[in-house]
Structure formats: structure tokens, C-alpha cells
mmCIF file of the C-alpha atoms, coordinates in Angstrom:
data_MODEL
# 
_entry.id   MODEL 
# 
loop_
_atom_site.group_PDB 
_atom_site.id 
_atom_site.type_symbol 
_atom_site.label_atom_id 
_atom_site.label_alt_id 
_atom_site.label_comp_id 
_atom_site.label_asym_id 
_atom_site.label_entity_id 
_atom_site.label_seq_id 
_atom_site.pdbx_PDB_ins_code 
_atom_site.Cartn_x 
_atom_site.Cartn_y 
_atom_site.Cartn_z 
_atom_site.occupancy 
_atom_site.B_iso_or_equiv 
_atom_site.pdbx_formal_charge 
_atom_site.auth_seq_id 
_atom_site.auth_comp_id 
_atom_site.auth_asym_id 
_atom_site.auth_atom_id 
_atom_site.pdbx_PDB_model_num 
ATOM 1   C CA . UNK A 1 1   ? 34.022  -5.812  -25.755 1.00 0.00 ? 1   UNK A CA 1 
ATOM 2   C CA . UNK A 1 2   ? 31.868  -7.437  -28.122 1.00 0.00 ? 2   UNK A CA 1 
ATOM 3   C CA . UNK A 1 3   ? 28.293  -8.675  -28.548 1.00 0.00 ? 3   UNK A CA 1 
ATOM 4   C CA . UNK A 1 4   ? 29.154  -12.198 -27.876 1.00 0.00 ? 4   UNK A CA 1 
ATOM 5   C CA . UNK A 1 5   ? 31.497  -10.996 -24.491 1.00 0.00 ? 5   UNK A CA 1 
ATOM 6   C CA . UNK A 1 6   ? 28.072  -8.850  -23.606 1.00 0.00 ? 6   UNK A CA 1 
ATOM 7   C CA . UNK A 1 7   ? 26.191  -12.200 -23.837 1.00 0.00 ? 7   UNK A CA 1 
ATOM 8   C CA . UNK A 1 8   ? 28.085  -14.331 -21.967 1.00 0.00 ? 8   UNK A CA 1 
ATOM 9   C CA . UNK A 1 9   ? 28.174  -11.776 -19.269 1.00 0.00 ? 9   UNK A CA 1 
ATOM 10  C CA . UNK A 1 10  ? 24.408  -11.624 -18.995 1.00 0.00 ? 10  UNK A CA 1 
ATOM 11  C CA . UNK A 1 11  ? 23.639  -15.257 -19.154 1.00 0.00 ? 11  UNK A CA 1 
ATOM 12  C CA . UNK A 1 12  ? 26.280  -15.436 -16.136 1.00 0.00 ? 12  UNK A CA 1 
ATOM 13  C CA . UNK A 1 13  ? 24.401  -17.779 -13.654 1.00 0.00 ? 13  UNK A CA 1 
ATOM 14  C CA . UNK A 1 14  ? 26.361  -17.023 -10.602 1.00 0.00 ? 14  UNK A CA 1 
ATOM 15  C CA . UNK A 1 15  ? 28.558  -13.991 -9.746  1.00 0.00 ? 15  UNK A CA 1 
ATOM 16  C CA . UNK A 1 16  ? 30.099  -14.433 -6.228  1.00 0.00 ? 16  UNK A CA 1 
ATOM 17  C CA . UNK A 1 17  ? 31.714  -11.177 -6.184  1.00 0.00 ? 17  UNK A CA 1 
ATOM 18  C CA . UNK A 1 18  ? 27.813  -9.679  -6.693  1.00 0.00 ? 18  UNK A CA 1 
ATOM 19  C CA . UNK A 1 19  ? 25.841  -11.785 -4.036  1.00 0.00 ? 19  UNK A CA 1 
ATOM 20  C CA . UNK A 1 20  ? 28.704  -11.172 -1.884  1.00 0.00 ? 20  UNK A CA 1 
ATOM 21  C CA . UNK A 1 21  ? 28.579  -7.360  -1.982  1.00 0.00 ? 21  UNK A CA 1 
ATOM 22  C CA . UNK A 1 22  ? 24.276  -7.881  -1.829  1.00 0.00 ? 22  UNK A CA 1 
ATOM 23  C CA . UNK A 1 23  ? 24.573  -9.787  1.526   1.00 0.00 ? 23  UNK A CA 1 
ATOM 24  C CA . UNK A 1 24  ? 26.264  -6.701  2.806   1.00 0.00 ? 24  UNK A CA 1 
ATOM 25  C CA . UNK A 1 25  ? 23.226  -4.447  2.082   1.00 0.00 ? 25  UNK A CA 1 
ATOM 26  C CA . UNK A 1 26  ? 21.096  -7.104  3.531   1.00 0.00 ? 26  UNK A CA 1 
ATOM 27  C CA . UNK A 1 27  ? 23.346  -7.642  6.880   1.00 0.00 ? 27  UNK A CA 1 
ATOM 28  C CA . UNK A 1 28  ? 21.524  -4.635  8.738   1.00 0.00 ? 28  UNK A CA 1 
ATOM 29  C CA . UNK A 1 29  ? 18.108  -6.375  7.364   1.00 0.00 ? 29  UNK A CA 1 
ATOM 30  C CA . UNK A 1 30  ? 18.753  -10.200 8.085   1.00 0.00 ? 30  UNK A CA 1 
ATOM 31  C CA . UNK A 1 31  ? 16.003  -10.261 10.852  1.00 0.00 ? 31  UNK A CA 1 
ATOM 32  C CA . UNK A 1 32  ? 13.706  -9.447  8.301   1.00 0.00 ? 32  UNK A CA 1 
ATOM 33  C CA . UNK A 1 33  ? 14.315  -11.170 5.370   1.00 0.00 ? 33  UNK A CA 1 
ATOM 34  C CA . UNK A 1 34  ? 14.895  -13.961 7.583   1.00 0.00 ? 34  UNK A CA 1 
ATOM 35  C CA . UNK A 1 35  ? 11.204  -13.438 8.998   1.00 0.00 ? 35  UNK A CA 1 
ATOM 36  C CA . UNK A 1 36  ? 10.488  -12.711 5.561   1.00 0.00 ? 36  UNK A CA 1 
ATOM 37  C CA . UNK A 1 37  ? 11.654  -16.584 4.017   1.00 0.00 ? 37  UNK A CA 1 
ATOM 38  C CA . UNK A 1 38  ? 9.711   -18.122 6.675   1.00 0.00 ? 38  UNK A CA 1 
ATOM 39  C CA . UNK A 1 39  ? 7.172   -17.017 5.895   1.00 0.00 ? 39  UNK A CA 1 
ATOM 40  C CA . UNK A 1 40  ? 7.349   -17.507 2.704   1.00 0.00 ? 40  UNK A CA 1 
ATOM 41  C CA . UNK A 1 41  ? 8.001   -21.404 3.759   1.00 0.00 ? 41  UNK A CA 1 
ATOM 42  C CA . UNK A 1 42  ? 5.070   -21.381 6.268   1.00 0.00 ? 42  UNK A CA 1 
ATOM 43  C CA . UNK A 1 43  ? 2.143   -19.960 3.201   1.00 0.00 ? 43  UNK A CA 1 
ATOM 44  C CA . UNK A 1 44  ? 3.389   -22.398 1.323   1.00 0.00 ? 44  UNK A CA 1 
ATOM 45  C CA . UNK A 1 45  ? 3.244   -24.963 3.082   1.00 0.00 ? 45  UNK A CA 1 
ATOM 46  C CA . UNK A 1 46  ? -0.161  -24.773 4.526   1.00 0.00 ? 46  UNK A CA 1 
ATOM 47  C CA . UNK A 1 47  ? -1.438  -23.576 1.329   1.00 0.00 ? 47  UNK A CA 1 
ATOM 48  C CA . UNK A 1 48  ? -0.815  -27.117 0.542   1.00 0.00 ? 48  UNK A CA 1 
ATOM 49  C CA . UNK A 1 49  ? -2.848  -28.310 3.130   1.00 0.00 ? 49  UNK A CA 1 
ATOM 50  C CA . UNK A 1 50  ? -5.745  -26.527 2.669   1.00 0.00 ? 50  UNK A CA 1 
ATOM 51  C CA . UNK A 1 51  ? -7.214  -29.467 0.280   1.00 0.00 ? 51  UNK A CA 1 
ATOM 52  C CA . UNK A 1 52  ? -6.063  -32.694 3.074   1.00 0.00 ? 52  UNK A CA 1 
ATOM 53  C CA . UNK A 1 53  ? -7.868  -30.664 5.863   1.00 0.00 ? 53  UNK A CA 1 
ATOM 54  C CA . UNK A 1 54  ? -11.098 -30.662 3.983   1.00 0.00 ? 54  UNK A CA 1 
ATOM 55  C CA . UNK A 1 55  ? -10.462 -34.090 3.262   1.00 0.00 ? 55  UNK A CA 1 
ATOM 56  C CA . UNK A 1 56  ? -10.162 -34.684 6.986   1.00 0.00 ? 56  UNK A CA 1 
ATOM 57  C CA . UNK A 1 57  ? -13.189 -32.389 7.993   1.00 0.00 ? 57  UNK A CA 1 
ATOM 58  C CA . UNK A 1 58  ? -15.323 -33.873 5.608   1.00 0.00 ? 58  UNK A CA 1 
ATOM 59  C CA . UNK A 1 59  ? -14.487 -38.280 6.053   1.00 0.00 ? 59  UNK A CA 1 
ATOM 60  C CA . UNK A 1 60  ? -13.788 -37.985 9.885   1.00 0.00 ? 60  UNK A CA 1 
ATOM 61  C CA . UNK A 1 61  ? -15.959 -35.354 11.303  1.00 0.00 ? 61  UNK A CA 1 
ATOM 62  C CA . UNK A 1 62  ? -18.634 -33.966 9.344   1.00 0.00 ? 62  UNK A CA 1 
ATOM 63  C CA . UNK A 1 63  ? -19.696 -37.659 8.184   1.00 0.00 ? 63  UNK A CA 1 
ATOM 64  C CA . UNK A 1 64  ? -19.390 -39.029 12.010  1.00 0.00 ? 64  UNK A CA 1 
ATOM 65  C CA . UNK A 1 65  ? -20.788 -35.625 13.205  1.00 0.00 ? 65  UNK A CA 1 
ATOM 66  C CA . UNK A 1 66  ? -17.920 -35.167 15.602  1.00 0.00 ? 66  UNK A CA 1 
ATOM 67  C CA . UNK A 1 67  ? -18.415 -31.240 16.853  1.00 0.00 ? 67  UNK A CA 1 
ATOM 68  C CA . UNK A 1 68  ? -15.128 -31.482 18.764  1.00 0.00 ? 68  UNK A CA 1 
ATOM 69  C CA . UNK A 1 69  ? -13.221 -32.889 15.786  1.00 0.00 ? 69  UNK A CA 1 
ATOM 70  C CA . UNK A 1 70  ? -14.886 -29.865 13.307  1.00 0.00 ? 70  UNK A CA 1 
ATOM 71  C CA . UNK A 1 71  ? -13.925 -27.222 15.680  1.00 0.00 ? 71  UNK A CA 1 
ATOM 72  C CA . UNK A 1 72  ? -10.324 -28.202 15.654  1.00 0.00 ? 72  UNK A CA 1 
ATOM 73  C CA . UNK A 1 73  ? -10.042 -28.370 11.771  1.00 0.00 ? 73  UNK A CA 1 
ATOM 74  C CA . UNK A 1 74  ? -11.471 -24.799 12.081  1.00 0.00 ? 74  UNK A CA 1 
ATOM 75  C CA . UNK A 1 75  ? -9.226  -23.352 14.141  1.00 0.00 ? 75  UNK A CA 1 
ATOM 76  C CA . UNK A 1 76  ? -6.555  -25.117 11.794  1.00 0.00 ? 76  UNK A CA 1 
ATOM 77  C CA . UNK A 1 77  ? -8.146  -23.256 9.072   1.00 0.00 ? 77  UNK A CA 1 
ATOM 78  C CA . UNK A 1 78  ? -8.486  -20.133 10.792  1.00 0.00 ? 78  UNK A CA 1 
ATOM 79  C CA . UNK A 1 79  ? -4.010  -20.476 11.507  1.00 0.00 ? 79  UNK A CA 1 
ATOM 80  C CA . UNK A 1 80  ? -3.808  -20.753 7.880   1.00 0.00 ? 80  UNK A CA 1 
ATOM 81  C CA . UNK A 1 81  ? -6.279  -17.712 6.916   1.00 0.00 ? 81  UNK A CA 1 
ATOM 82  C CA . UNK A 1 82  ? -3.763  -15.794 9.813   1.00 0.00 ? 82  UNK A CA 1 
ATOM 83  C CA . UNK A 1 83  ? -0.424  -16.437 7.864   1.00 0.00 ? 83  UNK A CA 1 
ATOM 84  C CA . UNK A 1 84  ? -1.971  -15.233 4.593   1.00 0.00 ? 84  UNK A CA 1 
ATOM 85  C CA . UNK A 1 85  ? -3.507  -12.306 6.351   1.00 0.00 ? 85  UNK A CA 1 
ATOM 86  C CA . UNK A 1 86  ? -0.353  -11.346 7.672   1.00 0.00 ? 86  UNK A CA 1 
ATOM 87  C CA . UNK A 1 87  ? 1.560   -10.934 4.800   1.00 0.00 ? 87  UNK A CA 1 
ATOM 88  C CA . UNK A 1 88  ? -1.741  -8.930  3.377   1.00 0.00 ? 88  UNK A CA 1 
ATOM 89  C CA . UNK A 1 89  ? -1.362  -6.420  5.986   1.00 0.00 ? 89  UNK A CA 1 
ATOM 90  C CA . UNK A 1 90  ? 2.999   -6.151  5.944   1.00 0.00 ? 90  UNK A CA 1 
ATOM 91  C CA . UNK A 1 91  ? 2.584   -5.599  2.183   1.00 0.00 ? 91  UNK A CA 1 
ATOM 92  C CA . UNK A 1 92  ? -0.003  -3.158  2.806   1.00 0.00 ? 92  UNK A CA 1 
ATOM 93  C CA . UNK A 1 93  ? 1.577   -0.909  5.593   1.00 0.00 ? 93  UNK A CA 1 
ATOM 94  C CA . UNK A 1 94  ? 4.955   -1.264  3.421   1.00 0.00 ? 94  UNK A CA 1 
ATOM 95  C CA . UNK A 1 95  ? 3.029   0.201   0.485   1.00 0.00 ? 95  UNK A CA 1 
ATOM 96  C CA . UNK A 1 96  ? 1.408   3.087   2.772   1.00 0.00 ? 96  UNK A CA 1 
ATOM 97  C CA . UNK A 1 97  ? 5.294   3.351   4.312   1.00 0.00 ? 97  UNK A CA 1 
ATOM 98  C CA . UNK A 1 98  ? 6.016   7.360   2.485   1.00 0.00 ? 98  UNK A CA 1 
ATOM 99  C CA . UNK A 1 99  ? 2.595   8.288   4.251   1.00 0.00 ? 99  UNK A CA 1 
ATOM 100 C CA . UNK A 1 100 ? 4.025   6.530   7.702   1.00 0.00 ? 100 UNK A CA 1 
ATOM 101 C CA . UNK A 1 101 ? 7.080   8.499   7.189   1.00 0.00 ? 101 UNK A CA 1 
ATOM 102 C CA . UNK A 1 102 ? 5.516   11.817  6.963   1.00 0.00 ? 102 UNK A CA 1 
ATOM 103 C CA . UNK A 1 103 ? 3.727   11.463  9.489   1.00 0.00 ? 103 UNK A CA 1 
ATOM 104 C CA . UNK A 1 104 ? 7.041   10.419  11.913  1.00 0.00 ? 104 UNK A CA 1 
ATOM 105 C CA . UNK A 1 105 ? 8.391   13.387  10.121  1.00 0.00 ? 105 UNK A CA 1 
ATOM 106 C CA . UNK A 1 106 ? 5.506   15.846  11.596  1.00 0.00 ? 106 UNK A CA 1 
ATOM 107 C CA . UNK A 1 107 ? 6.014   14.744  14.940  1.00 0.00 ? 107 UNK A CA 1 
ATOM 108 C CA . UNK A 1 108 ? 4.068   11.304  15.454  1.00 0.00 ? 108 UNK A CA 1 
ATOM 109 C CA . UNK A 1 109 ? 5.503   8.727   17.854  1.00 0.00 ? 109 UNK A CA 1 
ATOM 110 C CA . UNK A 1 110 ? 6.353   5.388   17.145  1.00 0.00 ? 110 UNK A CA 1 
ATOM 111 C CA . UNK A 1 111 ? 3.996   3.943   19.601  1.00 0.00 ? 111 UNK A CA 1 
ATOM 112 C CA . UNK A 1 112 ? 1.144   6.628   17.758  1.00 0.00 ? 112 UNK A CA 1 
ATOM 113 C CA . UNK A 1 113 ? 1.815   4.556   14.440  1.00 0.00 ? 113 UNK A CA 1 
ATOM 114 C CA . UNK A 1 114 ? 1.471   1.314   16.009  1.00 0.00 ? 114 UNK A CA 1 
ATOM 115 C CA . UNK A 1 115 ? -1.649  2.106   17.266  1.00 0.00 ? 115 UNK A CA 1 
ATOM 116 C CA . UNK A 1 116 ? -3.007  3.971   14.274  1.00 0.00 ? 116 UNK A CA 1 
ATOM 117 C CA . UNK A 1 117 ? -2.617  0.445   12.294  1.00 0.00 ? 117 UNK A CA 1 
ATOM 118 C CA . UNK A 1 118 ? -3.671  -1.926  15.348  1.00 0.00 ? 118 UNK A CA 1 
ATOM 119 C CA . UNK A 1 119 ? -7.050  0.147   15.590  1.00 0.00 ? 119 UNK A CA 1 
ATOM 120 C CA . UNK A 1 120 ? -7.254  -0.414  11.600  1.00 0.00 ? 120 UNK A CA 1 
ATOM 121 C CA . UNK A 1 121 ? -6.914  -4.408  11.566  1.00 0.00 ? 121 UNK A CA 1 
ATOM 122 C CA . UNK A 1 122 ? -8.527  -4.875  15.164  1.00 0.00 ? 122 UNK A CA 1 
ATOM 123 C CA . UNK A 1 123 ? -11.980 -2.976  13.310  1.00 0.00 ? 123 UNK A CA 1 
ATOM 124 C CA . UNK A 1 124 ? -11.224 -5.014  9.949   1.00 0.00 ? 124 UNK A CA 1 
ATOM 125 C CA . UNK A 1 125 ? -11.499 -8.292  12.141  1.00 0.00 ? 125 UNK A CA 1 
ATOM 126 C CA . UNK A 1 126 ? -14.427 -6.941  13.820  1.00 0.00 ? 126 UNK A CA 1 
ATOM 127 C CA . UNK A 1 127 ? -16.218 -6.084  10.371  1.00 0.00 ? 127 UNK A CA 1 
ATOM 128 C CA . UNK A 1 128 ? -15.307 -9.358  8.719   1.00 0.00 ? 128 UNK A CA 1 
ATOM 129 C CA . UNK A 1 129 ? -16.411 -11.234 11.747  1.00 0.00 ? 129 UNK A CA 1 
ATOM 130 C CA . UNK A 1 130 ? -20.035 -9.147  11.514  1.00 0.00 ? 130 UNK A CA 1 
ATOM 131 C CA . UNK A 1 131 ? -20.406 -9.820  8.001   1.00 0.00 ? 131 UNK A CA 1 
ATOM 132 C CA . UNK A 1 132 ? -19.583 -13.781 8.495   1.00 0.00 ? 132 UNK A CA 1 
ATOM 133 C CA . UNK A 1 133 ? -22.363 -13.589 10.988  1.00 0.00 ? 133 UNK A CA 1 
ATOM 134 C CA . UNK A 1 134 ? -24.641 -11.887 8.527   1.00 0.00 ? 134 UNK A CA 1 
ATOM 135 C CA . UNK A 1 135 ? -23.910 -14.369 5.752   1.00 0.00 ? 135 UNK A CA 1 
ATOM 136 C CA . UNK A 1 136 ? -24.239 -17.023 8.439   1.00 0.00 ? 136 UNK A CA 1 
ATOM 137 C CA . UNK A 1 137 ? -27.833 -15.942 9.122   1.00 0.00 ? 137 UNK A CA 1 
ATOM 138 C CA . UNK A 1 138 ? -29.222 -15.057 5.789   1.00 0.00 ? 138 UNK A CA 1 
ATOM 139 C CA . UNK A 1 139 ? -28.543 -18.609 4.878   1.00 0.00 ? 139 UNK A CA 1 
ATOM 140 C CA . UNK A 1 140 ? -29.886 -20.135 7.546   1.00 0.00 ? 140 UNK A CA 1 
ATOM 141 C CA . UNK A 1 141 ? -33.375 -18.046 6.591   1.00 0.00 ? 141 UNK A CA 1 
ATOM 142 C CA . UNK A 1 142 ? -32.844 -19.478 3.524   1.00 0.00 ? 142 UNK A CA 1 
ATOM 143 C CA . UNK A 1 143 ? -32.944 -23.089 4.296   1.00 0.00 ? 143 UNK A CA 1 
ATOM 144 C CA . UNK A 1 144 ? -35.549 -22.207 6.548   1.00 0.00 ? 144 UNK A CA 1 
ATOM 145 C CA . UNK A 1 145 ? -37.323 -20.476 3.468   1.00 0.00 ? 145 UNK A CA 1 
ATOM 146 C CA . UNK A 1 146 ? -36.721 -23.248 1.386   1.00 0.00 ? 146 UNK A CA 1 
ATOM 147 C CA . UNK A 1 147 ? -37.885 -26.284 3.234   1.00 0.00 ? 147 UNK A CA 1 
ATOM 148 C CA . UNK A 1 148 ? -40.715 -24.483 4.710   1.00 0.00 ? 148 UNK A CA 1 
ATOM 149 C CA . UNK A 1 149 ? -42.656 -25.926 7.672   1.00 0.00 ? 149 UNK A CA 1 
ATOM 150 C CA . UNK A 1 150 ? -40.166 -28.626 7.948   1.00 0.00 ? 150 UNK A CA 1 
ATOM 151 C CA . UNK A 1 151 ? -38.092 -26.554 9.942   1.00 0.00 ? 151 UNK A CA 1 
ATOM 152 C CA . UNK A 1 152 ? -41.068 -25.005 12.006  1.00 0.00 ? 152 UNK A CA 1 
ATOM 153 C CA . UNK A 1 153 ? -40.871 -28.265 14.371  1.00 0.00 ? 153 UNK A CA 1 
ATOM 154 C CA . UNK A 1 154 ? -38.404 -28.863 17.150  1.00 0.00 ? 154 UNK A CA 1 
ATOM 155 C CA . UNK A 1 155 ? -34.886 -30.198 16.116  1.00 0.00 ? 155 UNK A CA 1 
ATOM 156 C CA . UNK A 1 156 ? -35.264 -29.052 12.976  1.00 0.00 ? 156 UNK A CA 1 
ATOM 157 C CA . UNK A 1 157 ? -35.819 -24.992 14.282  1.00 0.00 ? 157 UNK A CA 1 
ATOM 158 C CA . UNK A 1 158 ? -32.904 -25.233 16.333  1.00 0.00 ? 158 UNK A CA 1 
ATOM 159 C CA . UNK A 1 159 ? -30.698 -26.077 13.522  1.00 0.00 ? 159 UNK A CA 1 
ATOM 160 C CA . UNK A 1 160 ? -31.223 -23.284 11.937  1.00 0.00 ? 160 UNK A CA 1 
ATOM 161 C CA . UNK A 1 161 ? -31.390 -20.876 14.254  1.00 0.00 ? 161 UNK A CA 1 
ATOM 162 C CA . UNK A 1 162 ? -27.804 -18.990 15.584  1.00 0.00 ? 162 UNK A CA 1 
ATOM 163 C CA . UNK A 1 163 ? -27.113 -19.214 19.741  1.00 0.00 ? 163 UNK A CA 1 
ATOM 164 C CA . UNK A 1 164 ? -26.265 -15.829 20.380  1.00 0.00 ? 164 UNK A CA 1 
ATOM 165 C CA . UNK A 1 165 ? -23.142 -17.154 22.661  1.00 0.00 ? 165 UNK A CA 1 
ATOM 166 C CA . UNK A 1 166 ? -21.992 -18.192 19.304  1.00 0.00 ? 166 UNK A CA 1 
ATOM 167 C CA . UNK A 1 167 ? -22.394 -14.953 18.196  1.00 0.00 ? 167 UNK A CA 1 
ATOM 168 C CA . UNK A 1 168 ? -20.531 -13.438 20.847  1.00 0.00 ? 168 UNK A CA 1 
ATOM 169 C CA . UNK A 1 169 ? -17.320 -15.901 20.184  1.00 0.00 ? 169 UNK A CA 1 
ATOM 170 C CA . UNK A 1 170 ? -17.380 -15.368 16.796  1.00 0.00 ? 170 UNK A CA 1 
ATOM 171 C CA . UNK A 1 171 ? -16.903 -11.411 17.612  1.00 0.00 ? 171 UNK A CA 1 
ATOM 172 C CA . UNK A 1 172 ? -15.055 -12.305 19.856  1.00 0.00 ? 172 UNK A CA 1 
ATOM 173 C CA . UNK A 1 173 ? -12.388 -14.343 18.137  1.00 0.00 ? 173 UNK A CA 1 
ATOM 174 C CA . UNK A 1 174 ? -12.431 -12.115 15.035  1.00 0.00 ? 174 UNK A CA 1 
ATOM 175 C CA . UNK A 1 175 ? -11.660 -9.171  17.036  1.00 0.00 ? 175 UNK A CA 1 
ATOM 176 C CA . UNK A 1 176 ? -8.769  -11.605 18.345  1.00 0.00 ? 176 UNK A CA 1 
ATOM 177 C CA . UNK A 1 177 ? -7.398  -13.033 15.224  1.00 0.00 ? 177 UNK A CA 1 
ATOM 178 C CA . UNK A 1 178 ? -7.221  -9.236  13.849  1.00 0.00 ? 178 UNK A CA 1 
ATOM 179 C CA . UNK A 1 179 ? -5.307  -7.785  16.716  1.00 0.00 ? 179 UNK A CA 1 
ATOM 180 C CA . UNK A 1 180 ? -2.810  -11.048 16.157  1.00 0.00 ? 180 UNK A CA 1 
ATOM 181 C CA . UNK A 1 181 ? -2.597  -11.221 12.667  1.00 0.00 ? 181 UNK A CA 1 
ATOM 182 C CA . UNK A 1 182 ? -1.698  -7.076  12.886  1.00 0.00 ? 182 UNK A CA 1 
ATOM 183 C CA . UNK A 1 183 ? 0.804   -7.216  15.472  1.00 0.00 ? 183 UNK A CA 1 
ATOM 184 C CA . UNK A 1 184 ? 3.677   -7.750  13.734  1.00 0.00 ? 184 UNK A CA 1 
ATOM 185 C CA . UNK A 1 185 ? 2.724   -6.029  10.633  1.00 0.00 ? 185 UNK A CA 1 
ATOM 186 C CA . UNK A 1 186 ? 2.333   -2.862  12.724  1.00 0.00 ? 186 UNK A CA 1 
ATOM 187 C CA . UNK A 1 187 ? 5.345   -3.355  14.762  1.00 0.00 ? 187 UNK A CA 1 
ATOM 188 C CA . UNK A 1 188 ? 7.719   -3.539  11.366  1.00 0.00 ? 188 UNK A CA 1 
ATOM 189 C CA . UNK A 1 189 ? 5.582   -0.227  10.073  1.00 0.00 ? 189 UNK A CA 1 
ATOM 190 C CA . UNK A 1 190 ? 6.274   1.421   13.329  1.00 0.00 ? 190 UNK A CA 1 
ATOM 191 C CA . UNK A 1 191 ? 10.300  1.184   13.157  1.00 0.00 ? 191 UNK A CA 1 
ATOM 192 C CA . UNK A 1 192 ? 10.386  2.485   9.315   1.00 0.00 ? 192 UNK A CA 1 
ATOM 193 C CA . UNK A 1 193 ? 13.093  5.132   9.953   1.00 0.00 ? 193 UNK A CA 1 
ATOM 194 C CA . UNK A 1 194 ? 10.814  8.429   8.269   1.00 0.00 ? 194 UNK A CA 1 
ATOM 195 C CA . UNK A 1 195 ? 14.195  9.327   6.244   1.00 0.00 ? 195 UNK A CA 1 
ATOM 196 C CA . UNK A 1 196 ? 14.111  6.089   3.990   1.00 0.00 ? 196 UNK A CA 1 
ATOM 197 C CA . UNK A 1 197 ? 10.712  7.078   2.208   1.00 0.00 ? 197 UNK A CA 1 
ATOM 198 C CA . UNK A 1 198 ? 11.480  11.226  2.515   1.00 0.00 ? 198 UNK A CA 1 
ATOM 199 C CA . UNK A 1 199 ? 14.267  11.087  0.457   1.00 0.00 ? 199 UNK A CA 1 
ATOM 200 C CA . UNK A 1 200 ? 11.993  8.998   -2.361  1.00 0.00 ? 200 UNK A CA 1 
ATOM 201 C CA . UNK A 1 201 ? 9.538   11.985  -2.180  1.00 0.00 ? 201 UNK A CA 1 
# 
């Protein structure tokens, strides 16, 4: 075979026979990869929204100071940040899959691993939900700092001050959106088969 066979070869677009034997190693995996592509889809997509939501937030609600209307383009938001967090996590217990594997090797269940990595994004929402709250309050007592006795008078204090209801939902719902954002990250982790990553060790 010569160079210019070798060539032609390589710069082969499409090889049936190839993709055809590939599909049969992805047959027992089709769930997943087909979980996998819509996913794929679905980031991509609302990545793509990201900038007409602000758009919307900004000319319909935060101009007309519609509460109801912000609320709903935050929960929007908060879908989007839950996609993206999702795939975080699956490529993150897929990385940690050899340690997963020992440990299923040593005797832990499969409902011991799912809980192991629930606990681990249910405190992960908890902590990023306790440092939006910090953030939140720092700067408001920096506006507060910054306008000075402005804000020492009636409306004004109020709007910069935090209900603590409002503090309670926002734990709340970040300890929420972590539990549902790991769910199905720690469900794939927890049916790795232990022998898969052994045999790489």
C-alpha cells in the first residue's frame, strides 16, 4: 500500500462498516448517550437564551417593576443554571468513577453511593445558597454605606434591608435545586458496575 492509498484512507469521511460495528458497543449504552444528546440539545439551547431573558427581565419587569413577572424570569434562570449544573456534577462523579468502584469493590451498596453523592450536592446547594445570601447582604450595607442617611428613613430602610422569610426560601430552594440537579448524576454513579474502572487500575 502506498502513501497516497494511506491518505485516501484517512481522509475517508464515512466508513459504514466502522459506525456500524460502533453502534454495537453503544447498543447496551443507548439510554445514556441518548440522555446524553439531549442534553447536549437542552444547554445549548438555553444557553442561547440566557441574553433574550435579560432582555425580557430588564424592558418588561424591572422597568414596570412587576415582582411577579421578575420572579418568573428567575426561576427561568435558575432551570437554566440546573441543566448546566447537571452535567457539572455527571462529569464530576464520572471522573471520581475508579474511586466509586473501589469502594463497590470493598463492600459498599449501591444505595450507600447514592447517598454519599446526594449528601455532597444537597450541602453544595446549601453553601452556595449561604454565600448568595452573604453577597446579597454585604451589598445591601453597601448601598446603605454609600448613600448614607438617605436610607436611614422609611421606604428607603426597607429596601435595603433582607426579610428573613426570604432568607429562609432562598435556603430553602438552594437546598432544593441541589438535591434535583444531583439526582440523576448520582443515580448514573451508583450503577457504575465496580469491574469497568478495576480493570483500568
Amino acid at each position: 500500500m502506498t502513501g497516497h492509498d494511506d491518505d485516501i484512507i484517512v481522509g475517508k469521511a464515512y466508513d459504514a462498516a466502522l459506525m456500524r460495528r460502533l453502534m454495537g458497543y453503544l447498543r447496551p449504552y443507548w439510554l445514556s448517550v441518548l440522555i446524553a444528546l439531549a442534553a447536549i440539545v437542552s444547554a445549548s439551547v438555553l444557553q442561547l437564551a440566557h441574553p433574550y431573558l435579560m432582555k425580557l427581565a430588564i424592558d418588561r419587569y424591572i422597568a414596570t417593576s412587576d415582582l411577579a413577572g421578575m420572579n418568573r424570569i428567575a426561576l427561568l434562570f435558575l432551570g437554566v443554571c440546573l441543566v448546566n449544573v447537571v452535567g457539572l456534577l455527571l462529569a464530576k462523579f464520572l471522573n471520581a468513577a475508579p474511586h466509586t468502584g473501589l469502594r463497590r469493590a470493598l463492600g459498599a451498596s449501591r444505595r450507600d453511593i447514592v447517598r454519599q453523592h446526594m449528601t455532597e450536592v444537597v450541602l453544595l446547594g446549601l453553601a452556595g445558597g449561604m454565600v448568595g445570601l452573604l453577597l446579597a447582604v454585604a451589598g445591601l450595607a453597601g448601598i446603605r454605606a454609600l448613600y448614607g442617611s438617605d436610607f436611614n428613613r422609611g421606604a428607603y430602610e426597607r429596601l435595603t434591608e433582607i426579610d428573613p422569610v426570604v432568607m429562609l426560601v432562598t435556603l430553602g430552594l438552594s437546598l432544593l435545586a441541589g438535591a434535583v440537579a444531583g439526582l440523576y448524576p448520582s443515580w448514573r454513579i451508583g450503577r457504575t458496575a465496580p469491574a469497568v474502572y478495576l480493570k483500568t487500575q
